[in-house]
Structures are given as C-alpha cells and as structure tokens.
C-alpha positions as CSV (number, residue, x, y, z in Angstrom):
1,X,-61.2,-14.3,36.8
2,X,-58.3,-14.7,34.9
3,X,-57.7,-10.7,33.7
4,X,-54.2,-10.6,31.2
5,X,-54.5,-7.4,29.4
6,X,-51.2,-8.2,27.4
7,X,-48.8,-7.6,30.0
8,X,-47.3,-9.7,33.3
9,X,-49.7,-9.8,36.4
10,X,-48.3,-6.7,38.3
11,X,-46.8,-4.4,35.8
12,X,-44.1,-2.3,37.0
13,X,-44.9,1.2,37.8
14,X,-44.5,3.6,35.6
15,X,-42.3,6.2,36.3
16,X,-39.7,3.4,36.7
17,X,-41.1,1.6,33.2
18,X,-40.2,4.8,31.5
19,X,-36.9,5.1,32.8
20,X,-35.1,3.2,30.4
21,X,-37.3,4.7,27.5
22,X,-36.1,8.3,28.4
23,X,-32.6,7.6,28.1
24,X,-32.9,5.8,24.9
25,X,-32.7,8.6,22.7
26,X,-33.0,6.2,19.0
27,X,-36.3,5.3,20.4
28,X,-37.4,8.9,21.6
29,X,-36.0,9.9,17.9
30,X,-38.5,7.2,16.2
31,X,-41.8,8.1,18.5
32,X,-41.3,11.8,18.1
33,X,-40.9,11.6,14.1
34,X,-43.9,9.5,13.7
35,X,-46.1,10.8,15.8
36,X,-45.3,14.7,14.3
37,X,-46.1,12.9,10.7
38,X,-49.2,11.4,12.1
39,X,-50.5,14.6,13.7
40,X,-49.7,17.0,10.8
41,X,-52.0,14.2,8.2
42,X,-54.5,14.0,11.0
43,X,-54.8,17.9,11.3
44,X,-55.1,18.5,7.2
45,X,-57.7,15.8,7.0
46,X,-59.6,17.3,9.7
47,X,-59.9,20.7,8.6
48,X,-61.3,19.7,5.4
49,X,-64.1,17.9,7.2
50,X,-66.8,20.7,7.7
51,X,-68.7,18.8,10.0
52,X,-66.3,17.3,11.9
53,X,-68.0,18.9,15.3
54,X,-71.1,17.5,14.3
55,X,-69.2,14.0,13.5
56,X,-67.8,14.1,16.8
57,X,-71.2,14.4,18.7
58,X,-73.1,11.9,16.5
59,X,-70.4,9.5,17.6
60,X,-70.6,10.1,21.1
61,X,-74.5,9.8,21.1
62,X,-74.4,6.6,19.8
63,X,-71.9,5.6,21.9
64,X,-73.5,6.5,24.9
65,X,-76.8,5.3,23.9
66,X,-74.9,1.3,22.8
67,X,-73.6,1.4,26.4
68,X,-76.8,2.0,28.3
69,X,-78.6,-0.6,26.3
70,X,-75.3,-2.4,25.6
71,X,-76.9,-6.2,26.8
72,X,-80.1,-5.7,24.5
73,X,-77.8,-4.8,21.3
74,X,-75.8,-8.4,22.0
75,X,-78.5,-10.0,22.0
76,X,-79.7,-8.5,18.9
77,X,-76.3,-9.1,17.3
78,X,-76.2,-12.9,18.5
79,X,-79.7,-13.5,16.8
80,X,-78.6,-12.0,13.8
81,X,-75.6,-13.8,13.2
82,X,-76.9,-16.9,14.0
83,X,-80.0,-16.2,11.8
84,X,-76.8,-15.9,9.0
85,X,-75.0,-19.2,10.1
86,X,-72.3,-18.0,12.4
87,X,-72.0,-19.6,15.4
88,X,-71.5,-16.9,18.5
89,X,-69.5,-17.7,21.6
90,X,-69.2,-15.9,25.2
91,X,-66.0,-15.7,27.1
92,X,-65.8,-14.0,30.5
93,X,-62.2,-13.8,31.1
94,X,-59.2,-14.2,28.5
95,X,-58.3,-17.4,29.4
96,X,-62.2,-18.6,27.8
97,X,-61.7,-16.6,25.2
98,X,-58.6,-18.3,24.4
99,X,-59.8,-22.1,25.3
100,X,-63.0,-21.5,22.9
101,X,-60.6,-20.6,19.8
102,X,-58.1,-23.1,20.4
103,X,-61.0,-25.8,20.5
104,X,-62.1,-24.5,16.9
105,X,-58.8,-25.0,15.8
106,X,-58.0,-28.1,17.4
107,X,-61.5,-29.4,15.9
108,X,-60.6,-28.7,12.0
109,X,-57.1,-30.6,13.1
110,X,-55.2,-27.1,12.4
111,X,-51.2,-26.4,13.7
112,X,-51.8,-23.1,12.1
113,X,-53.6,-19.9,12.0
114,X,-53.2,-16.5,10.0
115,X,-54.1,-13.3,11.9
116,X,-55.6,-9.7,11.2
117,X,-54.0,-7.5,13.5
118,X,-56.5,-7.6,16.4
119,X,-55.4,-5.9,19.7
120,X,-57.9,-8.0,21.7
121,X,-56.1,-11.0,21.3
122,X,-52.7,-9.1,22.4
123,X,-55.3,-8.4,25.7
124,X,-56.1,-12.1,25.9
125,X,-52.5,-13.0,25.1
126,X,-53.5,-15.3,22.8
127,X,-50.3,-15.8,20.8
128,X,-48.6,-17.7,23.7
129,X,-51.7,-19.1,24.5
130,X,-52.1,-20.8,20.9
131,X,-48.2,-21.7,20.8
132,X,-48.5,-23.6,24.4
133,X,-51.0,-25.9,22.3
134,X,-48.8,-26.3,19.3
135,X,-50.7,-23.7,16.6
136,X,-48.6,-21.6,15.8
137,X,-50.0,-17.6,14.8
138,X,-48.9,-16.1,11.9
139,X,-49.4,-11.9,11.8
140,X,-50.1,-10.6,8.8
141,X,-50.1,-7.1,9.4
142,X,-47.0,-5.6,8.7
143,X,-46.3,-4.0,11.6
144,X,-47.0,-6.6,13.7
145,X,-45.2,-9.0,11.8
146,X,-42.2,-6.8,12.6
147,X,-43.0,-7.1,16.1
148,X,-43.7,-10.9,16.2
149,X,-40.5,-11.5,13.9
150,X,-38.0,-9.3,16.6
151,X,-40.0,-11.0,19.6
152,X,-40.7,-7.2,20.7
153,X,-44.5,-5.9,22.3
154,X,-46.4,-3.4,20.3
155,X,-46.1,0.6,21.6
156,X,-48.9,1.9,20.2
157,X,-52.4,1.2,19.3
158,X,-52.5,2.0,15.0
159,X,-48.5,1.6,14.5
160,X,-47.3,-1.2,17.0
161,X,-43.7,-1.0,15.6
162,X,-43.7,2.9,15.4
163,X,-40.6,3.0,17.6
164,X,-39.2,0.9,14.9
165,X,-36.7,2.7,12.4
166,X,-36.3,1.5,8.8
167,X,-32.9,0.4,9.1
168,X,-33.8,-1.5,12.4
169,X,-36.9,-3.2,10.6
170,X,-34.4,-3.9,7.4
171,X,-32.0,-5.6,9.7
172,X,-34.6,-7.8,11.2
173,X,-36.1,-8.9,8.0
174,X,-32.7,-10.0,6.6
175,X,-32.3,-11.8,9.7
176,X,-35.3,-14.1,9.9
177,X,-36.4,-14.1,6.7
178,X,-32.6,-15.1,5.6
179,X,-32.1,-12.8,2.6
180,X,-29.3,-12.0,1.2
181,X,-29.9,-8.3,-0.1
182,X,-32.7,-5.9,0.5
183,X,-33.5,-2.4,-0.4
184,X,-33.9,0.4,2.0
185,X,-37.0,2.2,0.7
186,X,-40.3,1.3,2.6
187,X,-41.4,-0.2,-0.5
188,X,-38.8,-2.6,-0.3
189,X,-39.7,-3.4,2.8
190,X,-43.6,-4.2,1.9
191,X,-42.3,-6.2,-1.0
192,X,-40.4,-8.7,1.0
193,X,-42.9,-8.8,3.8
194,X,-45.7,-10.1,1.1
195,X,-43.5,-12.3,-0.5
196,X,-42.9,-13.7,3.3
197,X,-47.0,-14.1,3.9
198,X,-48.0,-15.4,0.0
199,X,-47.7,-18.8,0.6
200,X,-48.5,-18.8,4.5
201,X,-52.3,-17.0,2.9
202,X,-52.5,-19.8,0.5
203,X,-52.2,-22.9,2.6
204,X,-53.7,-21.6,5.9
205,X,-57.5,-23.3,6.9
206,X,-58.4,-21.4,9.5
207,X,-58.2,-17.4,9.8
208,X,-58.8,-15.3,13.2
209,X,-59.6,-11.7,12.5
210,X,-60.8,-8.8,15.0
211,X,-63.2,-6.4,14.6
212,X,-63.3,-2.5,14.7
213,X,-67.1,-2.9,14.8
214,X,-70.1,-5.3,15.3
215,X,-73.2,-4.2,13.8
216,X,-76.5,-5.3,15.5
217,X,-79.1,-5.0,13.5
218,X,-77.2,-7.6,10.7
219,X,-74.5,-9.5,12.9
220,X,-72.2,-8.2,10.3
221,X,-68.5,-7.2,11.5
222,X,-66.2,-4.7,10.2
223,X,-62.4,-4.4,9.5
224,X,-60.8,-1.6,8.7
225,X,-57.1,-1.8,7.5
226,X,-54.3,-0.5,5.2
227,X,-53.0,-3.3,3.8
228,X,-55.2,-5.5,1.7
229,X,-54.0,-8.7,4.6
230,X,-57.4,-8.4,6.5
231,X,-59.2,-9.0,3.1
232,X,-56.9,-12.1,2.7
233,X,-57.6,-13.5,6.3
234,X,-61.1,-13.1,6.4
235,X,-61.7,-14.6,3.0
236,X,-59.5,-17.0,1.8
237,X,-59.5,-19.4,4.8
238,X,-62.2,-22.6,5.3
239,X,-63.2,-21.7,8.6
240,X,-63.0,-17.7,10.2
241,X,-62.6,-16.8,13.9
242,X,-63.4,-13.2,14.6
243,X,-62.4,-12.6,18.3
244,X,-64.5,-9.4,19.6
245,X,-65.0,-7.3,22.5
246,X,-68.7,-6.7,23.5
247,X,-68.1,-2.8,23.4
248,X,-67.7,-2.6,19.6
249,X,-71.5,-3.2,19.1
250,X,-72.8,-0.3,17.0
251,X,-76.5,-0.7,16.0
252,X,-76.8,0.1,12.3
253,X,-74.9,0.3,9.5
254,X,-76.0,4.1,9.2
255,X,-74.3,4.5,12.3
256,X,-71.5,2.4,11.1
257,X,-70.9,5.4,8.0
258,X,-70.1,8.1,11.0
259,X,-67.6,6.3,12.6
260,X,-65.8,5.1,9.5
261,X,-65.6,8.9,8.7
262,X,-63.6,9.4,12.4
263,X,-61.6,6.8,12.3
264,X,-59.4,6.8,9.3
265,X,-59.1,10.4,9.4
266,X,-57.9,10.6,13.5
267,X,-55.9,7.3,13.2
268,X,-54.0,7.8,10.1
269,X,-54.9,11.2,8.5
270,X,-56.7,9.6,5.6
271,X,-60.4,10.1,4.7
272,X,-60.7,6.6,4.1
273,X,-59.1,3.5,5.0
274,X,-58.0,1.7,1.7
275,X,-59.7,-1.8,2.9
276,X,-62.8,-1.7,5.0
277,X,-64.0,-5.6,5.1
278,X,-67.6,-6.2,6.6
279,X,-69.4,-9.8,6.1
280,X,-72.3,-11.5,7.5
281,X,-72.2,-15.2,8.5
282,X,-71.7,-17.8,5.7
283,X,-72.4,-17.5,2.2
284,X,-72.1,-21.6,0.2
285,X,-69.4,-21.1,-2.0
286,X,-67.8,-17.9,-0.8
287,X,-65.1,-17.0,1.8
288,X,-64.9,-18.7,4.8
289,X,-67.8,-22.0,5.2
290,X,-67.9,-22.1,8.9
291,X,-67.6,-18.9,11.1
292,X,-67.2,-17.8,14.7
293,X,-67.4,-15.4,16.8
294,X,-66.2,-14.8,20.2
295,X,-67.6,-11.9,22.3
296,X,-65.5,-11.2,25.1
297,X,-65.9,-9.9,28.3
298,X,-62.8,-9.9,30.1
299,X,-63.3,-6.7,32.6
300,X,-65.5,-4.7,30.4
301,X,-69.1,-5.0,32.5
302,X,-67.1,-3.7,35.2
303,X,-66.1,-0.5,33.0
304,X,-69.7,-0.3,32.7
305,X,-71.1,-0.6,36.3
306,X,-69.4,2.8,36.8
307,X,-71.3,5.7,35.7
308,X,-68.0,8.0,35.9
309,X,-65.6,6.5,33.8
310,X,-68.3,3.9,31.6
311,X,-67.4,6.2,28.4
312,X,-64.1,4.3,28.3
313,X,-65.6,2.0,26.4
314,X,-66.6,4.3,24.0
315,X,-63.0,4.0,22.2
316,X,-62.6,3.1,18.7
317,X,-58.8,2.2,18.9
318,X,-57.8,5.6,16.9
319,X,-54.6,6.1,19.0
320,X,-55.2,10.0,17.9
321,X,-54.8,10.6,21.8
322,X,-51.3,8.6,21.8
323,X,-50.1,11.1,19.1
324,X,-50.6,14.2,21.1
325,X,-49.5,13.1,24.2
326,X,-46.8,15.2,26.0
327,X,-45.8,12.3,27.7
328,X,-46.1,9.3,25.8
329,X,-44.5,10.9,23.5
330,X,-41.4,10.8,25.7
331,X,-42.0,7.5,26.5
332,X,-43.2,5.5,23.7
333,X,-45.8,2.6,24.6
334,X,-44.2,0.2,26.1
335,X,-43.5,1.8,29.6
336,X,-47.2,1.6,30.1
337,X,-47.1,-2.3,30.5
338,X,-50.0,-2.8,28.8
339,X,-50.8,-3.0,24.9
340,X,-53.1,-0.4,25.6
341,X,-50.7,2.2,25.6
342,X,-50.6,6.4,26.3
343,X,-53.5,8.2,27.7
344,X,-56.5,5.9,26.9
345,X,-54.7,3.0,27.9
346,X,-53.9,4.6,31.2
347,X,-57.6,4.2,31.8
348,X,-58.0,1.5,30.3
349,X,-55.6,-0.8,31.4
350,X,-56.3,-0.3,35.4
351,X,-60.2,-0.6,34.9
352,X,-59.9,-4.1,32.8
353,X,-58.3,-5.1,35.9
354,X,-60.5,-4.0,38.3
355,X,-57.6,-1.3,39.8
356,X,-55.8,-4.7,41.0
357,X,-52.4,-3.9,38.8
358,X,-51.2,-0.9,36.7
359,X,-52.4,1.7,39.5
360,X,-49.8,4.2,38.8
361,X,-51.0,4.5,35.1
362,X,-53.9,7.1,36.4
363,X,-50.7,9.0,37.1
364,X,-49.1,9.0,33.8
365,X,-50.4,12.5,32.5
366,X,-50.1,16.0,32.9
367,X,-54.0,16.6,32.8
368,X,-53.3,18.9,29.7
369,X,-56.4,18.0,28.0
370,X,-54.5,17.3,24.5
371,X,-56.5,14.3,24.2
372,X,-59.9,15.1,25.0
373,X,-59.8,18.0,22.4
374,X,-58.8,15.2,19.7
375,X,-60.7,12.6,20.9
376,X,-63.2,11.5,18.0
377,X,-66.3,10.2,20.6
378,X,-65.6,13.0,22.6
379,X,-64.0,10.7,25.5
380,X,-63.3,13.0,28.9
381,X,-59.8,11.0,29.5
382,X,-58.7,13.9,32.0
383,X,-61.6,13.6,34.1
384,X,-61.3,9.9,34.2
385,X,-58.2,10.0,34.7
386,X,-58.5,12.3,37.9
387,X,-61.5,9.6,38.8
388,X,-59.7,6.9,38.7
389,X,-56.6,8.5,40.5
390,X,-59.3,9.1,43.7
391,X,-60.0,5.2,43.6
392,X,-56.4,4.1,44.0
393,X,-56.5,6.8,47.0
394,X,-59.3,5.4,48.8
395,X,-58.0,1.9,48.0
396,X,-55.0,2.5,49.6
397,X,-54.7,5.6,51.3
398,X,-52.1,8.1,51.6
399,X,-49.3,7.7,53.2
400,X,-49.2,9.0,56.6
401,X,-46.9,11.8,56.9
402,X,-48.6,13.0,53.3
403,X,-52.1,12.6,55.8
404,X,-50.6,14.8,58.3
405,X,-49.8,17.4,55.8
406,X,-52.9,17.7,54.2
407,X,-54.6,18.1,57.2
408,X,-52.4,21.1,58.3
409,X,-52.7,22.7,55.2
410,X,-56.6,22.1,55.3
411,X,-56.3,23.7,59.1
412,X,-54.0,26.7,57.6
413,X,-56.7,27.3,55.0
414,X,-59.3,27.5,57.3
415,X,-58.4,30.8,59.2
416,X,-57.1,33.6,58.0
417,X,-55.0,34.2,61.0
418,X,-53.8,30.5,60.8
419,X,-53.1,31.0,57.2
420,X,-50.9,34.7,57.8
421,X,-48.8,32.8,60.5
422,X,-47.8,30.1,58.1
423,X,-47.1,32.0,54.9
424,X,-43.9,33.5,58.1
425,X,-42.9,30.8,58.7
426,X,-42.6,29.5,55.3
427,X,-41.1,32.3,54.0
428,X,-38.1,31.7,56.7
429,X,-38.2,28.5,56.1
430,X,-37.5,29.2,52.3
431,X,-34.3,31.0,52.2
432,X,-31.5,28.8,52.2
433,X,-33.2,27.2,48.9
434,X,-34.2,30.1,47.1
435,X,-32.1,30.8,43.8
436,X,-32.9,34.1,41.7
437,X,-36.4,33.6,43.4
438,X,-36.9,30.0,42.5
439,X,-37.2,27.2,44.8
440,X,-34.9,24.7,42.5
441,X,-34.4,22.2,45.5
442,X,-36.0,20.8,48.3
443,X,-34.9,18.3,51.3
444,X,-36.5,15.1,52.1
445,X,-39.5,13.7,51.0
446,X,-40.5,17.1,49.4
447,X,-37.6,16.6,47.3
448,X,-40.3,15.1,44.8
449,X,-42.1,18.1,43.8
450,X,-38.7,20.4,43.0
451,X,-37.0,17.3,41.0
452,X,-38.2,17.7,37.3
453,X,-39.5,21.1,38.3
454,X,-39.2,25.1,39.6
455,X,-41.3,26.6,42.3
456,X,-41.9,30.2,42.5
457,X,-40.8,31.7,46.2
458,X,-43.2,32.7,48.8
459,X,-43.2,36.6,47.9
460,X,-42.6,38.6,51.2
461,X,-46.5,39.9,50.8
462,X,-49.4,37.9,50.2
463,X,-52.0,39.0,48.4
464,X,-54.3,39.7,51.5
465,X,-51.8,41.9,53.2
466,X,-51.4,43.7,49.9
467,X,-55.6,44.1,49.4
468,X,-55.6,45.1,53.1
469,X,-52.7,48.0,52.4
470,X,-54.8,49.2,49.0
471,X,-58.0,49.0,51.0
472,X,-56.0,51.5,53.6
473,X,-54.9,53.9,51.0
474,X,-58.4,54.3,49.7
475,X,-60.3,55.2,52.8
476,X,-59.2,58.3,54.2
C-alpha cells in the first residue's frame, strides 16, 4: 500500500525539523500572533455557548458510536447517494484515490480542475499527482492559493499560510500575479485574489471539493468555509468530484446541527461559518450534472483496529488543539512533516502509516493536556500520544545502555536498602555539577535531560530518613 500523508516517505525527525523553525524568529512572530487572535475569538465564542459541555459530549457519542458501526453507515451512505445519482468510488491507498479522479477528468477531456480546500487531497498528494498527468489544480481558497502560488506546504490545519505575514503574502501576489500596485490592507489582498480566480470559476468543467462531513442517512456532503469559493466549486462546474475520507460519515443531519455548532466556533471563533454547502447527488438543471465521490481509505481501518487510539478518527479538522499548543506554537506546522500538523497530527500522521515513518512525532509534546481540554469531540490526544509512544518502544526497543539503566533503577526501587545506598552515591556523584542547588549540566549521554532544562539536587536527606528521624522524636 502506497501511504503519502503529504510529506516524503521518511520524514525527518522532529526535533531536527524544528530546528530551523526555532531560529526563524519572522516565522515564530507570525504563528504566535495568529494563533493568540485565534484563541482569544475561540474563548469569547465559547463562553457564550451555555451548553458547550453538553455539545462536547453529544459529539463525542456520536463519534464513538459512527466508528463502531463505521462499515454499516458506508454502506448506508453509498445507497443513498447512488439512489440520488452520484456515482461512489473506493480507494484503499492514495495512489487509487488519485488514479480514480484523474480518470474522471481525463474522461470529460479536462487539463483543468478548480479546488475547495480539502486536506485529504494534500494526504493523497494529489496536486503533483494531477500535474504529472497534465491537469493542472487551481486552489481557490485563499490561503491555499497563497501556498500554491509561493510553492510553500501548509502549517496548519484551518489557516495553511498562517506563518505567512501580510507583507510576505503582498509580495508574492505582485510577483505571480504581475501587478503593478497593490494595497496593504487584507482587503486588498481578497480583492486581488478574486479577481485572480473570476475567470478560472467561469471556464472550469470539472470541480473537486472535500468534505467536513458525509451524512448517511441522505448521501448528502457538507462544506464548511469562509470564503464563498467552496459554493463556486461545488456548483458552477459540469461535473463535481468530492474526495472524502471514510471517517467523516455522521449519520443524520440532526447530528450534523451539533457539530456545525463546534466547529466554527473552536476553528475560527465564530458561531457560524459564513458558507456551509451541503448537496445530494444530481439535480437536471442545477449545479454540477454528473457527480462523484471518492471514499478513501488510505490507513484509516488500521486507526480503527486499535481500540486505544480508534478516537483519532473522531477529528473534525478544527486545529483548536494546534492553537494551544506550547510547542507547535514554537514550531509552526511544517516541522511535523506532515499536513497534519501539531498535536493531532502527531497522532495522526504515524498511525496513517502504520508507525513505518514519522515515529518521533509521538514525542512532539509536553503531555500538558492543553489540547484535550479544547478538544471539541473530547479526543484524549495525551493518552494517545503516550500509546503510541509505547508502540515505537516495542517496535524498536531501547537502546541498550538506556536498558541497563532502567533495569538498575527498577532494582534500586525495589529495596529500600538498595534504594538508601544509591541516593549516596548519587549525591557524591552530584557535586561537581551542582550550581546554587541546580543540576544545570550533565556529561555524556545524560547530557540530554539537563540541555533545555534544570534539575533539582539530590537533597542530603531523603524523605525516608527524614520520616524515620520524626517517627524517632515522637516515640519516647
């Protein structure tokens, strides 16, 4: 199986991805000063929700409920677009995924095709994918038309330029859209970026969307967006491609209301999204004549053969986690390797490749918790995270003198006595890097834990010899 995930087969690891991201301090700058406007929306809208606890378990429920009948409700979903003259398709890996849209487009006699912003086809890599067999893709959401236009990858999962500035972004659209003059206000910005995609809406046959949600019961899908270009794409083309992965099944359009209350408001801070698109199959004489959809597979039943990290799938793409992330917040997204970037895409990304590639992503986290607590489906990323972190262990081992110490330490800890004689030696073997009484440095292959951080000194009594004294001084 063919597993692409957006980035090259065997992503660098990523404390030495994020290297070059922590010294960039423009970039640092831009994540930082989004992400804080982000959070502070995403907090006001969320404390005016009164049932926002409430929201969060309905979600959940359903979640968990889609997964363990997940096959049953794609079925049901099939049927019902069929029954409303869609035509449904099944890919396993990304590269059928990407064969199966290519031959729609190659059928119609297409070199072109205009895209909703759909992160599953950044998994597939489908852009290259399409260009390789002459069609050539055309983003029309803003952001990632900025991306596509600087030949950059997206860092994050709602704003995939976010580590773009506006001057940087004003630069690049002088360049390759070869104006003369442009303003510097955002609005100037949008302006010239619709004037861009006008004609390339009007003339384009075929469109290729994603979806934020496939509802069973009708075969409908949904698109949420900000922009008004997802409305465009997934009506004013001939023939529509909607490229979908078999986890964003929901199974009625009652459920569909609770999750389109958590999404907008955890993504973006707004109560609502201004564009939410859903259609059902074909209608004669209105939007697209001939539409497809491709389900895709591409790693997720594996996600779902294990009972301990299955709620992975539960993700609606928020990126609320992304926002309060100590660390990708340092970082930015594009140290992770993946489009799938910060803490869910350190699940993510390792288990859509069946822990082959990205194993030090597990490790990417300080196990704060930040994310679960904002987490709109309730999604136990720190758990997972220490899960998945035990599976590259027993898939590789530990290293052998890090083997050796472990076991010591377990012996140590076994006997008091044992335990007494080593806190001695250790606190001789302290001194000559104690500071004010901090260990700042260690030698060796220790040197690790000391580098980005202080350890307390060994105090000269442990807290058994100081119970044992007290116990003393009580009993006469």
């Amino acid at each position: 199986m063919s597993v692409k995930v957006g980035q090259a087969a065997e992503a660098p690891s990523f404390a030495k991805a994020s290297r070059g991201a922590l010294g960039n301090t423009q970039l640092r700058h831009n994540v930082r000063n989004a992400t804080d406007v982000i959070r502070a929306r995403r907090a006001h809208a969320v404390a005016e929700t009164l049932d926002w606890p409430q929201l969060r378990d309905s979600a959940r429920a359903i979640k968990d409920h889609v997964l363990r009948h997940l096959g049953a409700y794609l079925e049901q979903f099939e049927a019902a677009c069929t029954a409303a003259g869609g035509k449904v398709h099944w890919a396993r890996d990304a590269d059928e995924a990407n064969q199966t849209v290519i031959d729609i487009i190659r059928s119609h006699g297409a070199s072109e095709v205009i895209k909703v912003k759909t992160m599953t086809s950044d998994e597939t890599a489908l852009n290259p994918a399409l260009e390789a067999a002459g069609i050539s893709p055309i983003e029309t959401d803003l952001a990632d038309l900025i991306i596509q236009l600087g030949g950059d990858k997206p860092s994050h999962i709602v704003v995939p330029a976010l580590h773009r500035n506006k001057a940087e972004i004003r630069r690049l659209f002088m360049e390759k859209m070869q104006l003369q003059d442009l303003g510097e206000r955002a609005e100037d910005l949008a302006a010239a970026a619709r004037r861009y995609l006008r004609e390339r809406f009007l003339r384009a046959s075929v469109g290729l969307s994603g979806a934020n949600f496939a509802i069973a019961e009708s075969g409908s899908l949904c698109v949420v967006e900000s922009e008004g270009n997802g409305r465009m794409c997934v009506t004013l083309p001939k023939v529509l491609i909607s490229l979908v992965g078999i986890e964003k099944i929901v199974p009625t359009f009652g459920d569909l209301e609770v999750f389109l209350q958590l999404l907008a408001r955890s993504a973006t801070g707004e109560r609502m999204n201004p564009y939410n698109s859903v259609w059902t199959g074909v209608t004669p004489g209105d939007g697209p004549q001939e539409f497809h959809v491709v389900l895709l597979d591409n790693g997720r039943t594996g996600v779902l053969a294990d009972p301990e990290s299955r709620a992975t799938l539960a993700c609606i793409r928020c990126g609320a986690c992304l926002n309060i992330c100590p660390v990708y917040r340092q970082t930015g997204g594009h140290a992770y390797g993946s489009i799938y970037a910060g803490p869910i895409g350190a699940i993510l990304t390792p288990q859509l490749q069946a822990m082959k590639h990205s194993q030090s992503l597990p490790y990417a986290s300080t196990l704060c918790g930040a994310c679960y607590d904002v987490c709109p489906v309730k999604i136990d990323i720190p758990e997972i995270l220490i899960h998945l972190r035990s599976k590259v262990v027993k898939g590789h081992g530990a290293p052998l003198a890090e083997r050796l110490a472990m076991k010591a330490v377990a012996r140590a800890f076994s006997n008091g006595g044992r335990l007494e004689s080593a806190q001695k030696l250790v606190r001789i073997a302290q001194k000559p890097f104690v500071e004010d009484g901090v260990i700042g440095r260690l030698p060796g292959m220790l040197a690790n834990w000391t580098r980005f951080r202080d350890l307390p000194e060994v105090p000269a009594e442990s807290f058994r010899q100081w119970w044992a004294a007290r116990r003393r001084k009580e009993i006469p």
